[in-house]
PDB file as gemmi writes it, atoms N, CA and C in Angstrom:
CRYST1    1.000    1.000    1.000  90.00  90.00  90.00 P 1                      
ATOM      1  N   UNK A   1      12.892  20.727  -8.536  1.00  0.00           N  
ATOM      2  CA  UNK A   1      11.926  21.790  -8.417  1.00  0.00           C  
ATOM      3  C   UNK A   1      10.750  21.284  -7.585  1.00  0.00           C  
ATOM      4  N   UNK A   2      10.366  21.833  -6.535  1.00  0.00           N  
ATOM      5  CA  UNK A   2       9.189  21.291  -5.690  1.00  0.00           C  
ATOM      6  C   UNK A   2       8.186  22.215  -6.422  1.00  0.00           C  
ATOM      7  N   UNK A   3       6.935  21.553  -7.071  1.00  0.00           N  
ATOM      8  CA  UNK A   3       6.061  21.775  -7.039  1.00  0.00           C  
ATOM      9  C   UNK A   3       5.044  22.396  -6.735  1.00  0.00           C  
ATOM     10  N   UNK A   4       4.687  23.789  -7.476  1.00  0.00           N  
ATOM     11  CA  UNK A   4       4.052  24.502  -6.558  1.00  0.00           C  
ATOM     12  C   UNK A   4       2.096  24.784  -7.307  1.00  0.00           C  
ATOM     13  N   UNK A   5       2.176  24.041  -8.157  1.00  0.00           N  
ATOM     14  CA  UNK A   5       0.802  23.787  -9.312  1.00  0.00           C  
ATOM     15  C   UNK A   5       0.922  22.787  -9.893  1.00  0.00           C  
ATOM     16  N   UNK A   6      -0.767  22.335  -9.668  1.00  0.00           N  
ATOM     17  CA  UNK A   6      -0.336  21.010 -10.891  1.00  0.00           C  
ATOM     18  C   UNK A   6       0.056  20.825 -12.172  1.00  0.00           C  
ATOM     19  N   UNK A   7       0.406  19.409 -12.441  1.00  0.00           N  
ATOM     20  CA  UNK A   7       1.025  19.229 -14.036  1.00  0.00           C  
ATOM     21  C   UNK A   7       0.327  18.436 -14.690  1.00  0.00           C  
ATOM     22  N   UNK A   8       0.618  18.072 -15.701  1.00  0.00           N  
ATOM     23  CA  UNK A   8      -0.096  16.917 -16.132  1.00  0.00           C  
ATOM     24  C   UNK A   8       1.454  16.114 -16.956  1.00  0.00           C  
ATOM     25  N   UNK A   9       0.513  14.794 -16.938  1.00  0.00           N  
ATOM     26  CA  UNK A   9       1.784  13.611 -17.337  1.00  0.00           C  
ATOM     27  C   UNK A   9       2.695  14.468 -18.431  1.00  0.00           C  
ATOM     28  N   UNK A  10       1.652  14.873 -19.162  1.00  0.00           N  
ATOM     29  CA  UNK A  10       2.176  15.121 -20.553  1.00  0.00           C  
ATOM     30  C   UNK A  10       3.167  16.357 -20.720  1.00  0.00           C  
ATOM     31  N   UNK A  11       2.883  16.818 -19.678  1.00  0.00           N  
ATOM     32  CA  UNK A  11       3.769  18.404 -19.597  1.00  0.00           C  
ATOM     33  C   UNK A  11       5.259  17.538 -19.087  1.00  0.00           C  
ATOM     34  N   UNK A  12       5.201  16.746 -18.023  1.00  0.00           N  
ATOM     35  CA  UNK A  12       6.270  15.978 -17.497  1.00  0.00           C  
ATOM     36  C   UNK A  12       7.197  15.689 -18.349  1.00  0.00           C  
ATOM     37  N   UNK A  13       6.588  14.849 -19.235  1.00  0.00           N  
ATOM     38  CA  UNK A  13       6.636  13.892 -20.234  1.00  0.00           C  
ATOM     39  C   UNK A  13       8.321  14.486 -21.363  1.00  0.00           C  
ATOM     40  N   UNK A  14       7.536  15.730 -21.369  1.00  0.00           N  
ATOM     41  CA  UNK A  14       7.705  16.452 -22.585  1.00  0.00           C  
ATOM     42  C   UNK A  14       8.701  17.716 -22.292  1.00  0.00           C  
ATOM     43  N   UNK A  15       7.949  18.697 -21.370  1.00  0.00           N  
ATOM     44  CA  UNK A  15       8.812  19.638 -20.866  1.00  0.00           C  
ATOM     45  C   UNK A  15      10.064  19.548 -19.712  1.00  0.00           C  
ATOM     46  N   UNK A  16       9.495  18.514 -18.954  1.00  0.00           N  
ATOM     47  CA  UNK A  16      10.224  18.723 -17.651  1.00  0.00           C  
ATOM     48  C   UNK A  16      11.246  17.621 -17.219  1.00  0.00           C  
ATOM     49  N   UNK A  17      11.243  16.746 -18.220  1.00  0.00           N  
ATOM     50  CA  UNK A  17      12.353  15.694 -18.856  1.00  0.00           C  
ATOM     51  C   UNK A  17      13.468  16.067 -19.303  1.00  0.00           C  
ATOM     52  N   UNK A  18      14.486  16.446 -18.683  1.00  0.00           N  
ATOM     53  CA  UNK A  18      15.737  17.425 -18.929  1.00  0.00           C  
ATOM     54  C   UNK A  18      17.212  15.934 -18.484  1.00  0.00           C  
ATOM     55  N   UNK A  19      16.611  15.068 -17.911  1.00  0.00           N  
ATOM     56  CA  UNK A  19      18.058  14.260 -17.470  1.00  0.00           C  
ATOM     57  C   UNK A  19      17.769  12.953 -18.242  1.00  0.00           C  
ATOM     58  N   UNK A  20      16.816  11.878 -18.441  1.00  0.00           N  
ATOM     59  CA  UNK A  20      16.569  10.987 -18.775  1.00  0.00           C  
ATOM     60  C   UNK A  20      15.849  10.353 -19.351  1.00  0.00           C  
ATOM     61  N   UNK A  21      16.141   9.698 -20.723  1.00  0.00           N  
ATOM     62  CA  UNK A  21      15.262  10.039 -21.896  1.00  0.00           C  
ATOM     63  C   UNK A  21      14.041   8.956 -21.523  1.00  0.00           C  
ATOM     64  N   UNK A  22      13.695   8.406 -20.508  1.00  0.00           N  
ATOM     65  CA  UNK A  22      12.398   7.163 -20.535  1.00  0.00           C  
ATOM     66  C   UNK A  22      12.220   7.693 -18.538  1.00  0.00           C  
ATOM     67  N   UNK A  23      12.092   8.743 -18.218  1.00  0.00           N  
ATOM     68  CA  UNK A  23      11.816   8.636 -16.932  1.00  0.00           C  
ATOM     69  C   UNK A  23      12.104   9.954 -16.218  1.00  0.00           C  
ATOM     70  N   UNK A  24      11.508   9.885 -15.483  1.00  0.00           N  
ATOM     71  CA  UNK A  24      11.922  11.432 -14.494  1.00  0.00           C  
ATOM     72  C   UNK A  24      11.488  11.204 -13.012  1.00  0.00           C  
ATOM     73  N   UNK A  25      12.426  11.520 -12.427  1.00  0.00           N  
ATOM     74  CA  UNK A  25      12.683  11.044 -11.236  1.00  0.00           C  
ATOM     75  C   UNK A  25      12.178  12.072  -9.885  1.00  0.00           C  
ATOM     76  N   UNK A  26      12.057  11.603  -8.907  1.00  0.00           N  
ATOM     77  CA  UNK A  26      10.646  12.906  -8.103  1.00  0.00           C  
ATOM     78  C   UNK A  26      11.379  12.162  -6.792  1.00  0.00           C  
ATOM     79  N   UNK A  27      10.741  12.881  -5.800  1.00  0.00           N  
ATOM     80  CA  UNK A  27      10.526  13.051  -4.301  1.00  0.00           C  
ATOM     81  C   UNK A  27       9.430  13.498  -4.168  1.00  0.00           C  
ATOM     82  N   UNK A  28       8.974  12.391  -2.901  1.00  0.00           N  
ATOM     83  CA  UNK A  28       7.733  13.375  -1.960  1.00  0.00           C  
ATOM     84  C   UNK A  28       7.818  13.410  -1.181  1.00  0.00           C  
ATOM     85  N   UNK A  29       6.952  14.173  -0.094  1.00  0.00           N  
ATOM     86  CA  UNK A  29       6.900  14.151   1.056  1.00  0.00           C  
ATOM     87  C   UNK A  29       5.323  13.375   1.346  1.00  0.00           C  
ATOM     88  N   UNK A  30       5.594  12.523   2.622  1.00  0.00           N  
ATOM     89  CA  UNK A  30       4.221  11.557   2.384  1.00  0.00           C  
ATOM     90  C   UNK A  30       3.574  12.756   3.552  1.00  0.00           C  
ATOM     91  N   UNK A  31       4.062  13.087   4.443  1.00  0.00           N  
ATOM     92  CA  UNK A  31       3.463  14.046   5.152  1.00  0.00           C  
ATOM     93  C   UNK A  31       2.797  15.223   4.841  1.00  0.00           C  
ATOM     94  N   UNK A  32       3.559  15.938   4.122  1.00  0.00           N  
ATOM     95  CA  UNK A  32       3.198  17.705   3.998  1.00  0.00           C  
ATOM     96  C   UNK A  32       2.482  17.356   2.631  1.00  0.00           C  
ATOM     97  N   UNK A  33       2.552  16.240   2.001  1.00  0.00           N  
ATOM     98  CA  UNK A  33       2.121  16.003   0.404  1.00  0.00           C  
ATOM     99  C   UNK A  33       2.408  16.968  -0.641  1.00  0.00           C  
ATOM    100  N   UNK A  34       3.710  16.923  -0.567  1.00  0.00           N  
ATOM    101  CA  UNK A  34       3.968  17.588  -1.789  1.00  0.00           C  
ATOM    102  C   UNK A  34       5.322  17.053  -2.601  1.00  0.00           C  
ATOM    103  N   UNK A  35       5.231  17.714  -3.623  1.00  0.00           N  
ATOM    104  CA  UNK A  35       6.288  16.859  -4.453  1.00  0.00           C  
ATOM    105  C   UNK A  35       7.001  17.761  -5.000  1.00  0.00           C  
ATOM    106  N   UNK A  36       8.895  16.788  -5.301  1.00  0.00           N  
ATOM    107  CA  UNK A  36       9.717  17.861  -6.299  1.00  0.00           C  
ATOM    108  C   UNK A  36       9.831  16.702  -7.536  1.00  0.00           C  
ATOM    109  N   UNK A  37      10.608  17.139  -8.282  1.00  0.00           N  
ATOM    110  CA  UNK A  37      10.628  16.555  -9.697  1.00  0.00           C  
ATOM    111  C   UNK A  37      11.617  17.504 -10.063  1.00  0.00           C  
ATOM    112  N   UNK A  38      11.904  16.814 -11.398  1.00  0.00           N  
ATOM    113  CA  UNK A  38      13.183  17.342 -12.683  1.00  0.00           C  
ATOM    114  C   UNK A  38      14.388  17.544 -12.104  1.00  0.00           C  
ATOM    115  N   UNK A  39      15.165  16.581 -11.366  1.00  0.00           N  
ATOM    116  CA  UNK A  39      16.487  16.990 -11.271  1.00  0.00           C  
ATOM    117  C   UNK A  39      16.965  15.752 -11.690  1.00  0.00           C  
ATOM    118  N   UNK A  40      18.416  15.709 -11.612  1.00  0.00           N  
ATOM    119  CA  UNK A  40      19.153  14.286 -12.276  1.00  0.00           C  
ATOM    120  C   UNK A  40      19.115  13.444 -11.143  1.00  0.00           C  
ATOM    121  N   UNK A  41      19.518  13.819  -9.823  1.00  0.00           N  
ATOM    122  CA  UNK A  41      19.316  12.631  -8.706  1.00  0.00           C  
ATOM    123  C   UNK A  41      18.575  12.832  -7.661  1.00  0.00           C  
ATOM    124  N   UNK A  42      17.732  11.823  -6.667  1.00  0.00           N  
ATOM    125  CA  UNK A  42      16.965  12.293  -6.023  1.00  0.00           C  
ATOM    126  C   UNK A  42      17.666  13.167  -5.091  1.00  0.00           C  
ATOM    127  N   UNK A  43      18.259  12.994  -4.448  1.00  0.00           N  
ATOM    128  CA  UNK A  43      19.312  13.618  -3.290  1.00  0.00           C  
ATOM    129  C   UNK A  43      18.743  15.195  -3.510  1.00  0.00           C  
ATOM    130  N   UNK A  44      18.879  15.525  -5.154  1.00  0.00           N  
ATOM    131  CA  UNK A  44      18.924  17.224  -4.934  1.00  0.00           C  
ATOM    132  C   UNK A  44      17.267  17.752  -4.829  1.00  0.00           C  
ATOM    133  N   UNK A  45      16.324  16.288  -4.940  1.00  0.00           N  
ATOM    134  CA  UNK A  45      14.968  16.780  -4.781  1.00  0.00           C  
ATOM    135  C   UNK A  45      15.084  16.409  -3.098  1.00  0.00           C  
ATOM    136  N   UNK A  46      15.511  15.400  -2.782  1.00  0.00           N  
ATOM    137  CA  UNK A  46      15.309  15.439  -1.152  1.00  0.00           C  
ATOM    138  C   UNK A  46      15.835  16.666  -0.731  1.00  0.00           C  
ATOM    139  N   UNK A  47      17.102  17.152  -0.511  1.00  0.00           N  
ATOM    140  CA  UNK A  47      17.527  18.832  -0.371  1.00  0.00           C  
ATOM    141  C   UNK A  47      16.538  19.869  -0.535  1.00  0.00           C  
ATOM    142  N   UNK A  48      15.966  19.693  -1.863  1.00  0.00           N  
ATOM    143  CA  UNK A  48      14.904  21.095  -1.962  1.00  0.00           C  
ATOM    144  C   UNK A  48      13.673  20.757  -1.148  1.00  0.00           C  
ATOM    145  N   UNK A  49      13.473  19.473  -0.547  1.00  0.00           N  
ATOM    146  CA  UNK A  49      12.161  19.416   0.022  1.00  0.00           C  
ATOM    147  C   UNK A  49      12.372  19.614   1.611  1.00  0.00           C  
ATOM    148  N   UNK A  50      13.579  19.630   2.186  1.00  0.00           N  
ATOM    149  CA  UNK A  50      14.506  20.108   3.165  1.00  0.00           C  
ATOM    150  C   UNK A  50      14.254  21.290   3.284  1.00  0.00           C  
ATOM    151  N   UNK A  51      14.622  21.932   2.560  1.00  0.00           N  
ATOM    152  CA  UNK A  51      14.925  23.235   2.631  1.00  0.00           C  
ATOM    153  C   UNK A  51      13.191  24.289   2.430  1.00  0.00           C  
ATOM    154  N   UNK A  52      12.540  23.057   2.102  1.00  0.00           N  
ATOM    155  CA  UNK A  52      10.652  24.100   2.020  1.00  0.00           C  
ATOM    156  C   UNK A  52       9.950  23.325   3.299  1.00  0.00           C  
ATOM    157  N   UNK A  53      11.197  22.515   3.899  1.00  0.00           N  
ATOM    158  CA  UNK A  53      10.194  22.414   5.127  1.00  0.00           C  
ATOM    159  C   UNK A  53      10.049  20.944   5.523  1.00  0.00           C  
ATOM    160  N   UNK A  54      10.331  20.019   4.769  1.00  0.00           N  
ATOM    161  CA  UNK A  54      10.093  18.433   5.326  1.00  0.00           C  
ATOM    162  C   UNK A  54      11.414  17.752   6.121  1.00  0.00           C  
ATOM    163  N   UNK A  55      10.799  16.861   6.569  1.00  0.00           N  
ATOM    164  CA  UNK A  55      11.163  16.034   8.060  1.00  0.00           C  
ATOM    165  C   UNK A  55      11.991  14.828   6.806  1.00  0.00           C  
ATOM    166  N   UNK A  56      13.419  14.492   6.821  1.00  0.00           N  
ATOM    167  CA  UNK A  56      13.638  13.533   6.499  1.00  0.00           C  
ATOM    168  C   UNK A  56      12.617  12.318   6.281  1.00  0.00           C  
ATOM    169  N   UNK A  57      12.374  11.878   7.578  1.00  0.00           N  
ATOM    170  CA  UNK A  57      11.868  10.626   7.807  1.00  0.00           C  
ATOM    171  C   UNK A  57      10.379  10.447   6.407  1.00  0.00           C  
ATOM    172  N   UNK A  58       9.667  11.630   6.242  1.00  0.00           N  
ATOM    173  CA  UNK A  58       8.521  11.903   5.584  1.00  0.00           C  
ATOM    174  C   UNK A  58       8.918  11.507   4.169  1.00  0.00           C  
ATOM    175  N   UNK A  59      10.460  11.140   3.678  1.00  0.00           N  
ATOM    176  CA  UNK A  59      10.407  11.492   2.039  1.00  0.00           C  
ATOM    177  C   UNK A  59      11.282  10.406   1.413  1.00  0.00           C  
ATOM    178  N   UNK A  60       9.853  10.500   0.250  1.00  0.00           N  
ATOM    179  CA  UNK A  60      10.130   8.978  -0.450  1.00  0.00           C  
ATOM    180  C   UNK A  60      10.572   9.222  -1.966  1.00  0.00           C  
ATOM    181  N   UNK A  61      10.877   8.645  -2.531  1.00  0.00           N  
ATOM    182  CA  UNK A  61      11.410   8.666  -4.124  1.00  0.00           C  
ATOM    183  C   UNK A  61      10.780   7.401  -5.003  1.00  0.00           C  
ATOM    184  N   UNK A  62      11.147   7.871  -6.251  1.00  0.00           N  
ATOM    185  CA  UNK A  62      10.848   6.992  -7.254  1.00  0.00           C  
ATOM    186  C   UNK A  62      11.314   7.574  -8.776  1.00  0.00           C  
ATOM    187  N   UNK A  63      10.455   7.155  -9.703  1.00  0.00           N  
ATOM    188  CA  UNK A  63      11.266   7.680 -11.029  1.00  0.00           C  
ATOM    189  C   UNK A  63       9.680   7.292 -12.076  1.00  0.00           C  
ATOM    190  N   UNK A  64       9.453   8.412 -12.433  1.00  0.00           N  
ATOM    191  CA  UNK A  64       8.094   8.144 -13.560  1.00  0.00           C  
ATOM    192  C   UNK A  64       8.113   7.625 -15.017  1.00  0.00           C  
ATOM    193  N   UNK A  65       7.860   7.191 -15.428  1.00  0.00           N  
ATOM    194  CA  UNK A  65       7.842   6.460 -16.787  1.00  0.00           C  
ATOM    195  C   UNK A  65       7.689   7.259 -17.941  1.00  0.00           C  
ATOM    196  N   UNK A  66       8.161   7.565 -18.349  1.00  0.00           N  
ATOM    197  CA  UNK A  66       7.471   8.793 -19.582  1.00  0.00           C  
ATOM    198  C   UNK A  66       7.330   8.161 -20.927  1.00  0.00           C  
ATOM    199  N   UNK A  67       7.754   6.996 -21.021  1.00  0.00           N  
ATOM    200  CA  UNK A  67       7.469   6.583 -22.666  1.00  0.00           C  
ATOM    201  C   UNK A  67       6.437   5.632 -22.320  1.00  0.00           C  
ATOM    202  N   UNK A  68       5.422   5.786 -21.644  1.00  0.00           N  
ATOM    203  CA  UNK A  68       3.886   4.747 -21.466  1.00  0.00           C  
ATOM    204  C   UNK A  68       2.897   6.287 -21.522  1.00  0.00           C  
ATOM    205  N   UNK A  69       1.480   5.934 -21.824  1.00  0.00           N  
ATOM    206  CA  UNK A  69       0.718   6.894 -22.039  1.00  0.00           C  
ATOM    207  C   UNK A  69       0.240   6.938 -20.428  1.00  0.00           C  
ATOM    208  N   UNK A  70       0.583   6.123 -19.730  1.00  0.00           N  
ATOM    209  CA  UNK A  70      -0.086   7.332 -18.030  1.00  0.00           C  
ATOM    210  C   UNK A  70       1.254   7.130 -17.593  1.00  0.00           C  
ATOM    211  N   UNK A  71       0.668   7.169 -16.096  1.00  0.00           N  
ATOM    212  CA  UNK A  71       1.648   7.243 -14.852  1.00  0.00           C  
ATOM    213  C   UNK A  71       1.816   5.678 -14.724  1.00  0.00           C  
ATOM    214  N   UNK A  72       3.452   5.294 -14.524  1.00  0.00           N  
ATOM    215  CA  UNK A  72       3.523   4.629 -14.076  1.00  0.00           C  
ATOM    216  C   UNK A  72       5.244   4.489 -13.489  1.00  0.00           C  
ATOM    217  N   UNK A  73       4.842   4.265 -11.966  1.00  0.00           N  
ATOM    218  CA  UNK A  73       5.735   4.389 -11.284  1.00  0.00           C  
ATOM    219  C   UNK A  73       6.740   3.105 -11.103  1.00  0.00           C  
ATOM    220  N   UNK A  74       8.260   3.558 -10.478  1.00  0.00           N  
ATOM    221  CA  UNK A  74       9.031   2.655 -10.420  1.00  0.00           C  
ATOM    222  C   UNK A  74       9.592   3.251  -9.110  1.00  0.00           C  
ATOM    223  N   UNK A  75       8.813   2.479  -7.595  1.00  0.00           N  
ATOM    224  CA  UNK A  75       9.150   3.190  -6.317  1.00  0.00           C  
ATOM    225  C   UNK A  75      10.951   2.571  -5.872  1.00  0.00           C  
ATOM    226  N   UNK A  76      11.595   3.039  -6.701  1.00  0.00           N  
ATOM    227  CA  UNK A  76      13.181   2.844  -6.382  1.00  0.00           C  
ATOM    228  C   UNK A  76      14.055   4.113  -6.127  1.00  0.00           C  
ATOM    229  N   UNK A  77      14.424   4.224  -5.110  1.00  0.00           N  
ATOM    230  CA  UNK A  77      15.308   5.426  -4.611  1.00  0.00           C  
ATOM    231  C   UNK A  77      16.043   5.298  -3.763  1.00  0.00           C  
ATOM    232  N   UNK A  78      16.972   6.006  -3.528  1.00  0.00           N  
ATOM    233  CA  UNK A  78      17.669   6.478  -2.670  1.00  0.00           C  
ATOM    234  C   UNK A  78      17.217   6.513  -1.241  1.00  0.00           C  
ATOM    235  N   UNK A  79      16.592   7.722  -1.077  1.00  0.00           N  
ATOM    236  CA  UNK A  79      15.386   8.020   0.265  1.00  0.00           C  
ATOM    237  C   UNK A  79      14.923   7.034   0.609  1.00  0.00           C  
ATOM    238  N   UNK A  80      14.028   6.105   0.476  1.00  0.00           N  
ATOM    239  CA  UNK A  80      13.615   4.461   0.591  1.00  0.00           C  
ATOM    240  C   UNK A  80      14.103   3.821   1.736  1.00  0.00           C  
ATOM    241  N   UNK A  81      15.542   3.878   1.359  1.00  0.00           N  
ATOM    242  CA  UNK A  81      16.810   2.966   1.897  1.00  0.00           C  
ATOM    243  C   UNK A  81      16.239   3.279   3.321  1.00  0.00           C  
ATOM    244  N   UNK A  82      16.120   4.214   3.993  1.00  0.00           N  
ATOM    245  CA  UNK A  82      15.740   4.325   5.675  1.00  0.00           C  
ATOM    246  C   UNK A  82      14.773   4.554   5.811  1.00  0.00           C  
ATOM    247  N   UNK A  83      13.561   4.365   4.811  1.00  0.00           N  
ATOM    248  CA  UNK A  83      11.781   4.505   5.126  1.00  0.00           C  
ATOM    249  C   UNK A  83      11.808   3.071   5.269  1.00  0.00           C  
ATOM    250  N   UNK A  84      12.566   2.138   4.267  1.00  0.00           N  
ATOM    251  CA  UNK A  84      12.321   0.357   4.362  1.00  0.00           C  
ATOM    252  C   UNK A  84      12.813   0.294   5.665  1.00  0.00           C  
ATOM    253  N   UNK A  85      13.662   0.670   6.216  1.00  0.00           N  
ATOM    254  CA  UNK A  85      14.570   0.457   7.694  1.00  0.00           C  
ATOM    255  C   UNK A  85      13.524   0.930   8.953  1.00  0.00           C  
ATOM    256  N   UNK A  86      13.012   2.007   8.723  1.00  0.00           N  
ATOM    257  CA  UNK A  86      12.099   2.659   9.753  1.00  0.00           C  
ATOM    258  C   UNK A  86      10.941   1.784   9.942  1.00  0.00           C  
ATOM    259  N   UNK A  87      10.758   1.090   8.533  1.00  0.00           N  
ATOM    260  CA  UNK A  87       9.216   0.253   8.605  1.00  0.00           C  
ATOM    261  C   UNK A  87       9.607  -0.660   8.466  1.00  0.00           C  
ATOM    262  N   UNK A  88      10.958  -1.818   9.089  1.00  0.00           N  
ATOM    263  CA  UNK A  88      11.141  -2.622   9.854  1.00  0.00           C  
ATOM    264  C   UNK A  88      10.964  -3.976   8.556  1.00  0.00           C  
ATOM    265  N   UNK A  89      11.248  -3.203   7.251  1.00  0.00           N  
ATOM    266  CA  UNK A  89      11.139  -3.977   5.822  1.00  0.00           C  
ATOM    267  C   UNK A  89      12.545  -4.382   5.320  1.00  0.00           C  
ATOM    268  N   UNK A  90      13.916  -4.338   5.732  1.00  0.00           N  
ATOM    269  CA  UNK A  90      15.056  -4.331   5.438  1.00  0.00           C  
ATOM    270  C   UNK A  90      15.341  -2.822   4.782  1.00  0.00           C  
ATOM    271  N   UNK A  91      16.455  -2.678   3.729  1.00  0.00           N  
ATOM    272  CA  UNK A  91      17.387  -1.846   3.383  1.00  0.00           C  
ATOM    273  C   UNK A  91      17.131  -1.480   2.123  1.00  0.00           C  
ATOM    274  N   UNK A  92      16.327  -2.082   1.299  1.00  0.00           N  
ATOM    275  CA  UNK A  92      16.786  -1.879   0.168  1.00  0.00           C  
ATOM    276  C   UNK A  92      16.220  -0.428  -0.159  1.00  0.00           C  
ATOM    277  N   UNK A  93      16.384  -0.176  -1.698  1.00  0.00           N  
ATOM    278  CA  UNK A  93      15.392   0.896  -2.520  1.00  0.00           C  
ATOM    279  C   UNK A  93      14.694   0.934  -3.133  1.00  0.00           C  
ATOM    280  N   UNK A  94      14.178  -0.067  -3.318  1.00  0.00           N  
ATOM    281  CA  UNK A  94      12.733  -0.197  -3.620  1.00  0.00           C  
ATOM    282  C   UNK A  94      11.515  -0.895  -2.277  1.00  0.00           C  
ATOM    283  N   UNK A  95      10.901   0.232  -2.492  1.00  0.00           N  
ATOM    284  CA  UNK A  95       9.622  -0.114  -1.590  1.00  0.00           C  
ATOM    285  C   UNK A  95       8.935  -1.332  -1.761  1.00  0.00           C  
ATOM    286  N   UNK A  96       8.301  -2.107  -1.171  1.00  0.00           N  
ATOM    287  CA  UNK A  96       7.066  -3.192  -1.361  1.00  0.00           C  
ATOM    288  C   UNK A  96       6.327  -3.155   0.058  1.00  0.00           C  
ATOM    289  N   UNK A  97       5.672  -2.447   0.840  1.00  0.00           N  
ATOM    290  CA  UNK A  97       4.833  -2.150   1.270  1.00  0.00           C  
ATOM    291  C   UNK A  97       3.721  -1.533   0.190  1.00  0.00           C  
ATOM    292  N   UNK A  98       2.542  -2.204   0.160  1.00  0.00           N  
ATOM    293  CA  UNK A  98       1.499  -1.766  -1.070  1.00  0.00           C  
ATOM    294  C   UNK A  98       0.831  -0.855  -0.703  1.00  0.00           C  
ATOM    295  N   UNK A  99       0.811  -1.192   1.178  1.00  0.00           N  
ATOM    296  CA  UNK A  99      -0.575   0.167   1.422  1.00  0.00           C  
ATOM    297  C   UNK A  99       0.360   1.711   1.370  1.00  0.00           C  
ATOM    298  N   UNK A 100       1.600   1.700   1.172  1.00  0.00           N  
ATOM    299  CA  UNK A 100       2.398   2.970   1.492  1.00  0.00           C  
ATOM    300  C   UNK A 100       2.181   3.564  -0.373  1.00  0.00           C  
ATOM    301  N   UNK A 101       2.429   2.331  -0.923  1.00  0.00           N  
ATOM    302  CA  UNK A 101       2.777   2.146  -2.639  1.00  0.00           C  
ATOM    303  C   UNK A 101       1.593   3.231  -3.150  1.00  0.00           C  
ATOM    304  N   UNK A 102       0.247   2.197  -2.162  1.00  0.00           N  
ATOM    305  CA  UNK A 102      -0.698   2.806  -2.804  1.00  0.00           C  
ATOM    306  C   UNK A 102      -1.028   4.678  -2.144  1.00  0.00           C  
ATOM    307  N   UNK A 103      -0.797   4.694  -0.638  1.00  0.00           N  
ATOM    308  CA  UNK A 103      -0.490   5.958  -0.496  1.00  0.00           C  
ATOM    309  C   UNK A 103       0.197   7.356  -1.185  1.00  0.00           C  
ATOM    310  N   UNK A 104       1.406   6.896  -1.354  1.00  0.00           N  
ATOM    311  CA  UNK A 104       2.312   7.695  -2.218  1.00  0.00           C  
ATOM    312  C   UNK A 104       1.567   7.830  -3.825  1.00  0.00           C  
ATOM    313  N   UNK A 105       1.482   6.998  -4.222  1.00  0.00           N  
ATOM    314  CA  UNK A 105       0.837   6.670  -5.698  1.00  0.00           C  
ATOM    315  C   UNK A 105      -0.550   7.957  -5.238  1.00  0.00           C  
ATOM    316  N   UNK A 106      -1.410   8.031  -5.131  1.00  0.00           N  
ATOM    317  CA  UNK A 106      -2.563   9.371  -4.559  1.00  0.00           C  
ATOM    318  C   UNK A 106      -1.841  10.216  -4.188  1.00  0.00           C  
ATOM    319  N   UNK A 107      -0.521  10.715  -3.920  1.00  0.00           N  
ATOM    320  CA  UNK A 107      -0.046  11.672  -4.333  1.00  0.00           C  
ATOM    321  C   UNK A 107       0.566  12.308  -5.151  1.00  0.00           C  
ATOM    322  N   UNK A 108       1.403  11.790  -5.757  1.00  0.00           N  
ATOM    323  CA  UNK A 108       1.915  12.095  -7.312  1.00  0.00           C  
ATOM    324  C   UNK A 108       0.496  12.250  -8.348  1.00  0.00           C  
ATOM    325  N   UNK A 109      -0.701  11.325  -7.912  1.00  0.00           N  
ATOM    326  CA  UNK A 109      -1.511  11.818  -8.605  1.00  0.00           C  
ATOM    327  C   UNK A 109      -2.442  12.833  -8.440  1.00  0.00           C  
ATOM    328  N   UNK A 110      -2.048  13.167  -7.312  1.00  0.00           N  
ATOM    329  CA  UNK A 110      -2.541  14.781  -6.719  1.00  0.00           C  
ATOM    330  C   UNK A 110      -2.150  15.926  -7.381  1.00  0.00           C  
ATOM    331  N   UNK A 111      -0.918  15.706  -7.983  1.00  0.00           N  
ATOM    332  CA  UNK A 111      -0.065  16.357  -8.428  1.00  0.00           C  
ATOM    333  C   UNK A 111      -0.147  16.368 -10.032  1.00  0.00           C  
ATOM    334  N   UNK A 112       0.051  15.292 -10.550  1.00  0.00           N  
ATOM    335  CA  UNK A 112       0.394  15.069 -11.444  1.00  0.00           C  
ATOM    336  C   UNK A 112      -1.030  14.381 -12.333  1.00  0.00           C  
ATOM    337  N   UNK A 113      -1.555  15.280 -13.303  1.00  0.00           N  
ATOM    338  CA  UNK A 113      -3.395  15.237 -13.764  1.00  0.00           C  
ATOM    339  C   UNK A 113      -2.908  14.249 -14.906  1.00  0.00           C  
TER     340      UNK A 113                                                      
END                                                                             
């Protein structure tokens, strides 16, 4: 579901936790800044963020923590795999660029109160 109002952790947490009982897994777009959430794999949030308008290259993944009292992210995905390649970081799926970490991170919390 891409995002069309904010949430808060706790709504996440609680309501929108439908696949995995310690986490919920998102896409963003670092460009257009916006985010999807609540599906079982990222793939079908990268698709819906496709389909409202984003540029491959723009979209990153991860998976939110829901059994800690804030946000706390785990930047491992799918999508990744050719943002690490584009930014000349190897292959993997998890990010470690910090200034992107910390980029992306100000958006989910744009999103997410």
């Amino acid at each position: 579901m891409v995002l069309k109002e904010k949430t808060t952790f706790d709504t996440i947490a609680t309501d929108m936790n439908h696949w995995f009982p310690d986490r919920i897994k998102f896409c963003l777009d670092r460009k257009r800044r916006v985010m999807a959430l609540d599906r079982e794999m990222h793939i079908e949030m990268e698709h819906e963020l496709y389909d409202d308008g984003s540029d491959y290259k723009d979209i990153f993944g991860g998976d939110i923590l829901t059994d800690a009292n804030e946000i706390q992210i785990i930047w491992e995905a799918h999508p990744n795999i050719e943002r690490n390649r584009d930014l000349g970081i190897g292959a993997g799926r998890e990010l470690t660029d910090q200034a992107i970490i910390e980029e992306l991170t100000e958006i989910v919390r744009e999103w997410i109160l």
